[in-house]
N, C-alpha and C positions, 0 to 999 in steps of 0.2 A: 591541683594536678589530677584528680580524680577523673578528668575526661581522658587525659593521656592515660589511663592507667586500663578503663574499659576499651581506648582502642587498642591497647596490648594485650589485653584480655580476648576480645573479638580476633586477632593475630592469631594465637595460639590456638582459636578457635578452629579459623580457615588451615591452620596446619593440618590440624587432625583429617581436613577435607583435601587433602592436596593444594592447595589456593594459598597464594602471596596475598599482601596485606592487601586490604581495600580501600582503590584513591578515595584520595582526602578530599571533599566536595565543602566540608564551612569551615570559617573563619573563628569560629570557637577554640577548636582540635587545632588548628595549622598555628592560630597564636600562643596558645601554651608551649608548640612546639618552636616558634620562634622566639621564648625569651626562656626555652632552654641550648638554644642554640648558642645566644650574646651570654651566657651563664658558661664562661671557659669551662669550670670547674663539673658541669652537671654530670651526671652517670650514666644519662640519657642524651647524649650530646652529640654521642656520634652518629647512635639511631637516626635521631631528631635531622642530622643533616641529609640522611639518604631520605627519609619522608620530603622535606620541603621542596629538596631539586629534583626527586624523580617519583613521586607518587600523590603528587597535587594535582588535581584537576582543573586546566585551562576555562578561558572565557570568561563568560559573568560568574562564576558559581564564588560564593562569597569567601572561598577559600584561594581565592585568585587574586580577586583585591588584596588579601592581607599579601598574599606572594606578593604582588607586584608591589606596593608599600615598601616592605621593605627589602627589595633589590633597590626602590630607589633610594632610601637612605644607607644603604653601600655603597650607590653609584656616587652621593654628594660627599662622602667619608663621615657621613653623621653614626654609621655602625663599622665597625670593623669587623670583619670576618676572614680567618686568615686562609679559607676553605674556597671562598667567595670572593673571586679580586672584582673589580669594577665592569672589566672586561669580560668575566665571567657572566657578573649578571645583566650585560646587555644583551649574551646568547641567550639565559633563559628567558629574561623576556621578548626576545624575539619567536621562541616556541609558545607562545601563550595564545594565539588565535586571538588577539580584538579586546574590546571591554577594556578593565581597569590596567590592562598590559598597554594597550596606546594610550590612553587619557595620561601614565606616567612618562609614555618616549616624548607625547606631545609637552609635558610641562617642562625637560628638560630640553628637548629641540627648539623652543620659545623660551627659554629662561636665558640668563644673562653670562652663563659660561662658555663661551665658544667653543674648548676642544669638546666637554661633552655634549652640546647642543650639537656636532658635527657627527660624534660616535652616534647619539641617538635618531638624528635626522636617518642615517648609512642604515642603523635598523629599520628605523621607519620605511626605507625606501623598497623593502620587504614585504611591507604585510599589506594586507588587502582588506582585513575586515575592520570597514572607517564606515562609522556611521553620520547621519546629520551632526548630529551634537560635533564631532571628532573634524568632520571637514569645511564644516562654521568657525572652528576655531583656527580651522588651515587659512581660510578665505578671508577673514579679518585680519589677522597677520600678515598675509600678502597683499591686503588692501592699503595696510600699513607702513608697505615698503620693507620686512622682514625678510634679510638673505636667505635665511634658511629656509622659510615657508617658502621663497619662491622657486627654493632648489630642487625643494620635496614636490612642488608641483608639476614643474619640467619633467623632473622623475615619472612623476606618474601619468604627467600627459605622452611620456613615451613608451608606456607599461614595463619601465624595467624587473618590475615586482616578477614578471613572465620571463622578456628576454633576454634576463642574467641567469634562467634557469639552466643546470643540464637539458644537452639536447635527450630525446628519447634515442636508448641502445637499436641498434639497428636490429641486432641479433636477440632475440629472447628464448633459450632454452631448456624444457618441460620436461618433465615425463611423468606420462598418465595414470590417471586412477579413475577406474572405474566406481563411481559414486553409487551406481545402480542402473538396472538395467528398464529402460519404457519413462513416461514423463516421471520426473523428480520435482515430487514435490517439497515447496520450503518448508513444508512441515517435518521433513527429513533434516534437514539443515538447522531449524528452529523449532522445534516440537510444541504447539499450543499449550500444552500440559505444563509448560518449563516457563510459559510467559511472562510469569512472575519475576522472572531474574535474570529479564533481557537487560536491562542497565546493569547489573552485577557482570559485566564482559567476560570475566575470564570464568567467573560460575556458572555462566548458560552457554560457554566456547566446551562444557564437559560433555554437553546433551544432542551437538552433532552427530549424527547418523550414529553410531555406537563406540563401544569405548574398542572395541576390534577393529574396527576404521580410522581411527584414531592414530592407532597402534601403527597401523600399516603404511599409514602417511607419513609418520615419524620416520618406519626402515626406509621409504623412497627417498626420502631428505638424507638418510643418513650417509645412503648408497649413492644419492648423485648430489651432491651440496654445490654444485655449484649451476643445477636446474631448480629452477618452481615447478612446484607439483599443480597438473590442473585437474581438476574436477570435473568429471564426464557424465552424461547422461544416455548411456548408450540405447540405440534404436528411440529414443525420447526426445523431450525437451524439457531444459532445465531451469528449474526455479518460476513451473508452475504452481497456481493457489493464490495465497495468501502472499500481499504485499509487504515482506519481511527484510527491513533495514538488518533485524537481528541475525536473516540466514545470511548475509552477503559477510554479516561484520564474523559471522564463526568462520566459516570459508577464508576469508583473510586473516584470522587468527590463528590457526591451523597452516595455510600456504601461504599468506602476505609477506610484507613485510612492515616494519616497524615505523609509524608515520613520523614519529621523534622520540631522539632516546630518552628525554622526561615526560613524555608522558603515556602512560603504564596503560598496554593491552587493547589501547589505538593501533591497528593495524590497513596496511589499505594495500591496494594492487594484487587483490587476486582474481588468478586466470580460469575460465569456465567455458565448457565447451558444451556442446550437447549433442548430437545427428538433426533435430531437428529444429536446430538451434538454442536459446536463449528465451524467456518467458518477456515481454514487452516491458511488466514495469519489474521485474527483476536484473533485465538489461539498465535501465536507468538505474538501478540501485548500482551496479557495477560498475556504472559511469562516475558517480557518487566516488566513490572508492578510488578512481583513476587503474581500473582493472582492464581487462579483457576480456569481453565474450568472444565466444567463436562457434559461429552455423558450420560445423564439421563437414553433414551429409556424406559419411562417410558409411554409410548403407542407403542405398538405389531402388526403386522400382526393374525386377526382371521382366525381359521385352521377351516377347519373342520374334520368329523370320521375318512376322510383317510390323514389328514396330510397337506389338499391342502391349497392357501387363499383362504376368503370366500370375494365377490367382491359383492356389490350392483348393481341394475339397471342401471350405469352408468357404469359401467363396471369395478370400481374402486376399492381398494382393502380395504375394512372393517378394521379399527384397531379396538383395543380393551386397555382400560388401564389399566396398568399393576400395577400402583401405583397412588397414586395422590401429586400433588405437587400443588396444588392451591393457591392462593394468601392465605400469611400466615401461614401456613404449617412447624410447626418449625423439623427442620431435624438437623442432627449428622455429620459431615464429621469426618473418623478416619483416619488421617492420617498415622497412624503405621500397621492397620491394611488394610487401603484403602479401603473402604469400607464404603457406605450410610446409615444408619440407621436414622428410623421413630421412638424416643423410643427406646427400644430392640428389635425391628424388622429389621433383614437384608433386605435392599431394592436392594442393585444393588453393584458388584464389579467395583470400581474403580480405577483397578491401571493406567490404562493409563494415569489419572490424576497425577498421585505421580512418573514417574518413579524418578530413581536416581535423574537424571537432573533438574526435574522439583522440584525434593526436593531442591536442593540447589538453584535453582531460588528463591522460596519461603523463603528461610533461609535468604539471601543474599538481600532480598526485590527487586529484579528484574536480568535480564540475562547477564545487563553488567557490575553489579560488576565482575560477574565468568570470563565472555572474559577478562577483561582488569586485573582481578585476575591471571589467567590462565597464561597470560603474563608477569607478575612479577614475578609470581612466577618461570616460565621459565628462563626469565631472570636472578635469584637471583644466581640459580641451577649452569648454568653455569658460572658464575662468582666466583661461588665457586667453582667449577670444580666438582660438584656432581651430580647424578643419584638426579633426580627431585622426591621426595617426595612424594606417595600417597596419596593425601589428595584429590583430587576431583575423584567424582566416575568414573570408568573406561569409556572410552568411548565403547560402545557396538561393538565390529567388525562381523559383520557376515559374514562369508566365507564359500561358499557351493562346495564342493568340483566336480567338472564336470559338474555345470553347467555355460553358458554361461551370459553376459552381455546385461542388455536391454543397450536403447542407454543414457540414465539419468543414470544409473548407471557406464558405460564406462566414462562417464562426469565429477562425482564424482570423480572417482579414479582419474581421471589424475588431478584435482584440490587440491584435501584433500594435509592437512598437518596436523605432528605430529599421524601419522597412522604407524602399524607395517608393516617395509620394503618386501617387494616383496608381500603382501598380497592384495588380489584382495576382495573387500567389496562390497556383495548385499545390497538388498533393507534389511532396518530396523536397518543397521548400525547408530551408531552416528559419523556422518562428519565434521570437520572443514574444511572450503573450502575457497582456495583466489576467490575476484569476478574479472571479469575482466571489466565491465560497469557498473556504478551505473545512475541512474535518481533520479531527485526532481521535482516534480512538483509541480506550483506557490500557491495553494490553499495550499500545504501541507509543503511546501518549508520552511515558516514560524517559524513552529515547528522544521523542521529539525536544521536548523540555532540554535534557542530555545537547540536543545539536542547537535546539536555541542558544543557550548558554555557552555551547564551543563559539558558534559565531558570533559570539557577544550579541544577540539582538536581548531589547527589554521591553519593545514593546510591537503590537502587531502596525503591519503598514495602515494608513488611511487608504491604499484603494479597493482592501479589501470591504467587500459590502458586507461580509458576514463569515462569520467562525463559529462552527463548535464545539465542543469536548465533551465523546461521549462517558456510559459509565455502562455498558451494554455487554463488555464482555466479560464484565468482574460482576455481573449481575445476578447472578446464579447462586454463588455463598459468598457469606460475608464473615471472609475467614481472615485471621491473623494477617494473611499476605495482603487482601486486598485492604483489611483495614490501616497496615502501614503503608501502602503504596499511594491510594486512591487519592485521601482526603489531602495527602501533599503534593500531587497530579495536578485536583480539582484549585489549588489555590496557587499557582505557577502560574496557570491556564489563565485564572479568572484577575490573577494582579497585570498579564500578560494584553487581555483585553477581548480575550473567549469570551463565549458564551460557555455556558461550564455546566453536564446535567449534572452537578449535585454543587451546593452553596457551602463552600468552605464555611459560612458562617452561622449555617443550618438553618438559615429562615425561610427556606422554602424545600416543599419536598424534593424528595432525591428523584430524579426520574434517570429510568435504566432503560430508556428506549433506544431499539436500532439505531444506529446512528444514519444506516443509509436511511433510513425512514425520515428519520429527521430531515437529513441533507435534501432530500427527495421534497421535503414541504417549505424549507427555507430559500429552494431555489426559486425564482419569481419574474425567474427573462428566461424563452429557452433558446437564448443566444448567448446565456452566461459558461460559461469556462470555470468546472471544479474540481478540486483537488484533493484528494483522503487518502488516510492513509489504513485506506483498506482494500482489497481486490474487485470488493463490491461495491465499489463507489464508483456506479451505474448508475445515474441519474433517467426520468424518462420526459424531463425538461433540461434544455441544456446537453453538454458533452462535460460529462465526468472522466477525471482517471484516476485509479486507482494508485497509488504511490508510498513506499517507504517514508518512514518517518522522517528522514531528511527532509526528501522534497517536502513534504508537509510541512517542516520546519521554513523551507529557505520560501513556500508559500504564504506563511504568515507574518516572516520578515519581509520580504519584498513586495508580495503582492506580488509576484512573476513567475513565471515557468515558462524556459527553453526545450525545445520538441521541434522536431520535423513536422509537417500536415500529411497525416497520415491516409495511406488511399483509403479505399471507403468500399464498401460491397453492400448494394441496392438488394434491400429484404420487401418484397411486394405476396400478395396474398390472392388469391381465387378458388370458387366453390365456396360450399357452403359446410359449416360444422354442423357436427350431430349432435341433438338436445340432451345423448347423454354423456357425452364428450365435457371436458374442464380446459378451462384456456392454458392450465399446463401442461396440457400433451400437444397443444399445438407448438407448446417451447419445444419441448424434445422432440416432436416431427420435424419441426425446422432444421435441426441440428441432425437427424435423422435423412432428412431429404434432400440437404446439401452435400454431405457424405457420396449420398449416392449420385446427385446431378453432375459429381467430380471425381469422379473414379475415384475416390478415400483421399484425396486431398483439401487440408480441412484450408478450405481457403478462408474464414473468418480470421487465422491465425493473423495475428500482428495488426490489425487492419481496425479501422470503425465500421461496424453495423450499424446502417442507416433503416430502420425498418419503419417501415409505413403503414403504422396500424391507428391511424388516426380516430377511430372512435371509441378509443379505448382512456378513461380519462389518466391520471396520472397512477394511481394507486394499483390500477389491475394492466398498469402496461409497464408499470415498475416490474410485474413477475417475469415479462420478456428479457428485459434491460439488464438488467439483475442479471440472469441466465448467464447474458453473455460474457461472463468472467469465464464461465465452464466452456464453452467453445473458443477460448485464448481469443479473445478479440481486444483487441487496446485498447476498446471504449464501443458507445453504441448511443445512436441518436432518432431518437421517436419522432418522427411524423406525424404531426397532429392536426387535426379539422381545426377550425376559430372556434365555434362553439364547443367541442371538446377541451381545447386550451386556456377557456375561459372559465369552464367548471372547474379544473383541475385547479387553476389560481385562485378562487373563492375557495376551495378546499383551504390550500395551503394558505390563506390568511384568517380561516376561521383557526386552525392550528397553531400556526404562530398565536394567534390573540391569546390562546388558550398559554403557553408558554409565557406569555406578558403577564397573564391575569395570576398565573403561578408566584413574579416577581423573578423573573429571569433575564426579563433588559438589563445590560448595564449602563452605566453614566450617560454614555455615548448613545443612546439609545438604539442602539445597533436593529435591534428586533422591529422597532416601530419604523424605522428607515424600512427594512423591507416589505414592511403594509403597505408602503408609501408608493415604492418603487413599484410593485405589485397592482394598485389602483391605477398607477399612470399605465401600466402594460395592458391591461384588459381596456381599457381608453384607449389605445392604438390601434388594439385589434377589432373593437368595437367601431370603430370611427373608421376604419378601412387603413387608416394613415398607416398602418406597419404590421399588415395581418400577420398569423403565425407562420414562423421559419418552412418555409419550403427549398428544396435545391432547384436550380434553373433544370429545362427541359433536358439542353445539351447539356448535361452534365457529366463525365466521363468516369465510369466505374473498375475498377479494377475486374466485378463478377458480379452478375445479378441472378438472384435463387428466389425462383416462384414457389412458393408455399399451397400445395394441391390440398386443402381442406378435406375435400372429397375421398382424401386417403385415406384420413384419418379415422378409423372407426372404430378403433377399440384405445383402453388407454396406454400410456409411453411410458415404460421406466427407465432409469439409468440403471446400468447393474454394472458393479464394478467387475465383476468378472474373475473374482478374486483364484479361482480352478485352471484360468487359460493356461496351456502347456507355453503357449508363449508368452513369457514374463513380460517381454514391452506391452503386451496388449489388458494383462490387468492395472485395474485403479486408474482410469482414464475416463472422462465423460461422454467418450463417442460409442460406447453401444448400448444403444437405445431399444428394448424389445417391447413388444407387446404384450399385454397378461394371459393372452394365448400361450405363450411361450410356457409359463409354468404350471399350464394345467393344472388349476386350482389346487398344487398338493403341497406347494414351497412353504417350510414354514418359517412364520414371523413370531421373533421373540416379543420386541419393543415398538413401536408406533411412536412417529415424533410428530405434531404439526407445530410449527411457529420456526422462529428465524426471519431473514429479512424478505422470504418468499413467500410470506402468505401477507394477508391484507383481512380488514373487517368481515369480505364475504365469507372467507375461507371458516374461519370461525363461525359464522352463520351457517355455513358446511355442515358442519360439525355439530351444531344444535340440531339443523332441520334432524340429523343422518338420526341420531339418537331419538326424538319426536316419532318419526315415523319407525322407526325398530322397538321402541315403546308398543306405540299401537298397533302394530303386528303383533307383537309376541308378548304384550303384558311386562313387560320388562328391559332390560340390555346387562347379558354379562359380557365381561371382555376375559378372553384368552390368552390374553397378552396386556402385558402395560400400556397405554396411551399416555405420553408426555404431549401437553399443549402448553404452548408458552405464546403469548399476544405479541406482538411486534411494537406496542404502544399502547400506555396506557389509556390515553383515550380512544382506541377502539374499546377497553375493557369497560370506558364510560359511557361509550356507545349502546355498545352490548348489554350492557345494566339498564339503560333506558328503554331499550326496546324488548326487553323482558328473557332476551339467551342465555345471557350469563345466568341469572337463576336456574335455566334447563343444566347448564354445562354445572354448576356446584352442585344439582341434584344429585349427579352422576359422580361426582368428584370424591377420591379418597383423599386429596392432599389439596389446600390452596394455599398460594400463597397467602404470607404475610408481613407486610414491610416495619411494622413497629417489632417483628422479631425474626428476622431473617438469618434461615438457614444458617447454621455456622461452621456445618461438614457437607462436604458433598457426598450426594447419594452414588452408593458403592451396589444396591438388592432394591429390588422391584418387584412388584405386587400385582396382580391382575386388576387393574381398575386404571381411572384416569385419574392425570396429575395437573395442575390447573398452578402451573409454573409464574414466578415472575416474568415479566414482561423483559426482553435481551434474545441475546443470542444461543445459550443455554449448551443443549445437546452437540450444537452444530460447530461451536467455539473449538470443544474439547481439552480446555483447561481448568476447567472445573468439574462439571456434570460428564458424568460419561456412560454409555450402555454397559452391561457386565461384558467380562471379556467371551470373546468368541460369540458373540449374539448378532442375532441376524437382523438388521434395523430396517424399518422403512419409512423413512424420512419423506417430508417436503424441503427438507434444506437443501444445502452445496452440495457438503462438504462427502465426497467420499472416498478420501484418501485413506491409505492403510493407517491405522491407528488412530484417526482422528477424531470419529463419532464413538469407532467402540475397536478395542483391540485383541486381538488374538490371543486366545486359551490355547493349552495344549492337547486340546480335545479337536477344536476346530479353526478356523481362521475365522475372525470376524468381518464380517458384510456390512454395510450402508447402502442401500439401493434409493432409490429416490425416485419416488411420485405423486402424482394430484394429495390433496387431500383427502377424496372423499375415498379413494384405492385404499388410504396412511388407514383412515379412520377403520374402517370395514377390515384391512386386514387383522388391525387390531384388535375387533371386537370374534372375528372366528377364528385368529392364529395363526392364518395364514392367507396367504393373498390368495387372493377369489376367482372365480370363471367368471367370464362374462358375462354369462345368463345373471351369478347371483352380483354380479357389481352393477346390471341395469335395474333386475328389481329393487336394490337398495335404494339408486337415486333417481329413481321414479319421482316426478313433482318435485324433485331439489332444484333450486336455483342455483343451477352452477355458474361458472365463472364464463359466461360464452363471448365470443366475437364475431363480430361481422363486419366481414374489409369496406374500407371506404369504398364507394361509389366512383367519388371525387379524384381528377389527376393530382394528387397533392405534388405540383412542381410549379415553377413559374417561370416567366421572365422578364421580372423586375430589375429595374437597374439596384446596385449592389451597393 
């Protein structure tokens, strides 16, 4: 009884923390508690029943199986329970999501008792998540002549699992809460810092926006109980950053409601609004959910007499608001009618909220009943040999007759399945698409494991061509949290059919590289389709998106992801850059020069960036790609020369090899398939037979943004802006200044370079910068810390071979060390540089952080309030962002530099330059 006894121990624990017990996930714990349940007499008997039927966790999780077990020996009278009738436990296991819940409905729907093979079949005719194994055994029994298989089939060839559902309420009504004012990020919602205990549900639903917010949402509930409170993002948009399964799930734990009453602090169906809208893959996260987003735009651009904006002294452009939605503001969502109403007052059309799709998400209480509905339903069709049933709303095809293909839509088409044959589908289609690389990363990795296991999968699909699982954002210290978390992450993952950086079994080293780094050298068609569950899963081959843990999850079971084709905005390039210029200021001029081409209408929003910087190989046009998380783009796809795409591929398979010679293939040789696939592609392009992905000539854009080179003459920072009197306008990545702007006087505390935006040059950066500051001045002190952390190890093997790394540890107060890694994160810094493990580090913010109120200046993302470095009561802390050689240099004199002294520093550096293709990269090839 000793298990039972530390999980009453651990009870008592979470009391002292405010916290109900914590579900039951093995089969260890749940079996002592079931033979104190058949034990009439125990002392613990009554507890023991509220554990089994309301705080066990569904799916595969080995504490499911023993649940399911035995309900079904209650269901055959082999246990008696007088708490538990028969009828009972054919509701719980109908709340069990899949796994050892069906394998038990199936053995009783095929067994030889009629009424109960007819009660269990009636559950069965429920659930949705039936795997091969599950509907092999459906399809032999009905090959067999079995009534009941062939009831359950009809069943599902008609998707009752759906059309038995309640319909969606016509009427849904809210009242608002202002979440905060300018974009929301999910770091609000989910704090990096807290990452550790995003699977603990209801202990990371404590670390939403603050425990005063909390508080406030509680009186709204209290005060209108019979509205959902929705979450707003006023003059913003919400549930930018970071692709956070865990910000949507606190959001619905906080305003949801209850997905089923046994199973504990699953919540789903919350509502989120924002003015300017919804964040792309936060929207998808809400779909997940069966929520609601809503593009408010309930603050306008002011016109004036002739039509124009009207812009303040700052040059900026005047809103005006159009509505109000203030904290507490009770509103109307109509669902039939789609449509916001104040009262009887029409406030704003909403259908983009409600299409078809989005209705049966909401019906269904999230998007994977319909995929894995979809499926069965398929499945049932042809096993009956029939024409599949219209029961889910049509998929949208839009096909425009003589116009051409961007290069995301060529993408789609040659992906989608269950699409009408020979038809060629533009943007605004609805696509089901196989993916061909999936990512988990370690912070999010968690939950994904969490939603494999709700939906019963055990193993990844065959079409996926390749998986990873990083260890990049726990890479920094290797504390208590990550040493219980990680090593049972990395062996999910690797039983599951990952690729895994670190070997549950320890025979090979641990590698803590970026994961988009990774993803970025394992991709090897760039007509492949991938999917991570991170914001910067930016690919600069292929089209990446970024995704919650779910979608990562329902990507490594299916091999699929549903999406529209998303329009596209043509990034093309002219003039020439200045030699003392770094090709990351031409990111932020781009972002800089769109702004202004659009009167501050950031049209990357929602959309793919197609940019066409073709001589740029994979690694240093990753810094563009990448980028565009921070300009809300839903994805972004590189234009590349043949010779360019052929260097990039010979990178990415000397890499992989490097990962093989590690011992990181598994069975399946997953890794050496991609050498494989990778040879046959540089053979296509080489042989003319299928040169690299271009868009047709005619291809129709939603916006195209010429990128004036010629502008560009000094370097670009991001500056959060964290002083603007207008709160929407700080902690957003659209103002972009020049180092003019600061007048060499701003001072810099800390200096970061690394994260998934630097690359081997940038590091070379960073050796030349020190070489030559050496030989000027006999020496280099720094004024400020310098944190450098590699993006991959093997740039650091690189670097070692070409003799920098020994310039960079000359310099170095601290290097890493992997046989004894850090086991507290650094809290005080020291003027000198830090020669970090290879990860995400600074930029993560759940481990390593700047001191609070310290003024940062990064090469990372990330510059959300709190994230790299958080507020003192002395000052508010800053994250500014740019090039390297700006990071290094401010570093070394404490504060970012004039321009006189930032050209004499990289004088004869090899920066990071580009020069636009020559070449039309488009075609018009047939498709």
């Amino acid at each position: 009884m000793n298990i039972y006894k530390d999980y009453i121990k651990e009870i008592e624990e979470r009391k002292d923390q405010g916290l109900h017990p914590k579900p039951i996930d093995g089969a260890e714990l749940l079996s002592e508690i079931i033979l104190q349940i058949k034990d009439t007499a125990n002392e613990y008997r009554a507890d023991s029943l509220k554990f089994f039927i309301y705080n066990t966790l569904p799916g595969t999780t080995s504490a499911a199986g023993a649940k399911a077990k035995f309900l079904k020996e209650i269901i055959l009278g082999e246990s008696v329970v007088e708490e538990i009738s028969p009828a009972y436990a054919f509701e719980l296991l109908s709340h069990m999501k899949g796994g050892p819940s069906i394998e038990v409905l199936l053995d009783l729907a095929l067994g030889n008792d009629i009424s109960i093979a007819k009660e269990a079949a009636n559950v069965l005719k429920t659930q949705v998540y039936l795997y091969d194994a599950d509907t092999n055994r459906l399809k032999e029994a009905f090959n067999s002549g079995n009534e009941i298989a062939k009831d359950l089939i009809e069943s599902y060839a008609k998707a009752e699992f759906f059309t038995k559902l309640p319909e969606v309420v016509e009427e849904v009504k809210v009242v608002t809460f202002i979440a905060g004012e300018g974009d929301i990020s999910t770091d609000l919602l989910s704090p990096g810092n807290q990452a550790h205990s995003r699977s603990d549900r209801e202990l990371h639903g404590k670390c939403m926006i603050t425990p005063q917010a909390q508080e406030e949402i509680k009186a709204l509930q209290a005060q209108h109980p019979d509205a959902s409170v929705m979450l707003i993002a006023e003059k913003g948009t919400m549930g930018v950053g970071s692709s956070r399964m865990s910000g949507v799930n606190n959001v619905a734990l906080w305003t949801g409601k209850q997905a089923s009453p046994y199973i504990p602090f699953v919540n789903i169906a919350p509502i989120v609004g924002g003015t300017n809208g919804i964040s792309p893959i936060f929207l998808t996260t809400v779909d997940v959910t069966g929520g609601i987003g809503i593009d408010l735009q309930n603050w306008v651009k002011k016109l004036d007499e002739n039509g124009n904006p009207v812009r303040n002294e700052n040059g900026d452009i005047v809103l005006e608001e159009a509505y109000s939605v203030a904290t507490g503001t009770v509103l109307t969502i109509n669902t039939k009618e789609k449509k916001l109403y104040n009262g009887d007052k029409e406030l704003k059309d909403i259908s983009k909220s409600f299409t078809p799709q989005k209705l049966e998400f909401i019906k269904a209480g999230g998007s994977y009943a319909i995929v894995f509905g979809k499926k069965l339903q398929t499945f049932a069709a042809k096993l009956l040999g029939i024409e599949t049933p219209l029961v889910f709303a049509p998929s949208k095809e839009i096909s425009i007759e003589g116009q051409g293909l961007t290069a995301v839509e060529k993408i789609f088409n040659r992906n989608a399945v269950g699409v009408t044959e020979g038809k060629l589908l533009h943007a605004g289609s609805d696509v089901r698409v196989e993916v061909n690389i999936v990512g988990s990363q370690d912070t999010t990795g968690l939950m994904t494991a969490q939603e494999l296991e709700s939906m019963a999968a055990t193993v990844i699909s065959p079409i996926v061509d390749g998986a990873y699982q990083s260890g990049c954002h726990t890479a920094s210290v290797w504390d208590k949290k990550a040493q219980t978390n990680i090593p049972k992450l990395m062996k999910f993952m690797n039983d599951f059919g990952v690729i895994t950086a670190r070997d549950p079994k320890g025979e090979y080293h641990s590698m803590t590289d970026v994961i988009h780094k990774v993803l970025n050298d394992i991709t090897i068609d760039e007509w492949a389709i991938i999917i991570g569950g991170d914001s910067h899963t930016r690919m600069s081959k292929g089209v990446a998106f970024g995704a919650d843990s779910g979608t990562v999850a329902l990507a490594l079971a299916t091999g699929e992801a549903s999406m529209p084709i998303p329009e596209s905005v043509k990034v093309t390039f002219k003039g020439d850059m200045k030699e003392h210029m770094d090709f990351r200021d031409v990111v932020h001029a781009t972002q800089a020069q769109m702004l202004k081409q659009f009167d501050g209408e950031n049209v990357f929003q929602g959309r793919i960036i197609e940019v066409h910087i073709g001589t740029l190989p994979a690694d240093q046009a990753f810094t563009f790609t990448d980028w565009t998380a921070e300009m809300k783009a839903k994805a972004s796809i590189n234009i590349s020369e043949d010779d360019t795409l052929i260097e990039s591929l010979e990178i990415a398979k000397s890499r992989i090899q490097i990962m093989i010679n590690k011992g990181m293939d598994n069975h399946n040789q997953v890794l050496q398939g991609l050498i494989n696939k990778a040879n046959k592609r540089i053979e296509e392009i080489r042989s003319g037979d299928k040169p690299a992905l271009t868009p047709d000539a005619n291809a129709k854009y939603y916006a195209e943004v010429v990128v004036d080179l010629d502008l560009i003459v000094e370097p670009m920072i991001a500056d959060p802006d964290v002083n603007n009197d207008d709160v929407s306008k700080r902690y957003t990545h659209d103002t972009i200044r020049d180092l003019t702007y600061y007048g060499g006087e701003k001072k810099v505390d800390l200096g970061f370079v690394g994260s998934c935006m630097v690359h081997k040059g940038d590091l070379k950066i960073v050796s030349q910068m020190l070489r030559n500051l050496e030989k000027q001045n006999g020496k280099v002190e720094f004024l400020a810390p310098l944190v450098v952390a590699a993006p991959t190890y093997n740039i650091i093997d690189e670097l070692k071979a070409e003799g920098d790394w020994e310039f960079l540890e000359k310099y170095s107060g601290f290097e890493f060390n992997d046989n004894t890694p850090k086991g507290e994160a650094r809290t005080q810094y020291q003027n000198m540089m830090y020669l970090e493990r290879p990860g995400c580090n600074l930029c993560m913010g759940n481990q390593e952080k700047a001191e609070k109120g310290d003024t940062v200046l990064a090469t990372s993302t990330r510059l959300f309030q709190g994230r790299v470095v958080e507020d003192s009561e002395r000052k508010k802390g800053e994250s500014l962002l740019a090039s390297t050689p700006v990071v290094v240099l401010s570093a070394i004199m404490g504060r970012i530099p004039n321009i006189d002294e930032y050209k004499t520093a990289v004088e004869g550096i090899d920066l990071t330059t580009f020069v636009p293709s020559i070449k039309e990269l488009t075609s018009t090839n047939a498709h």
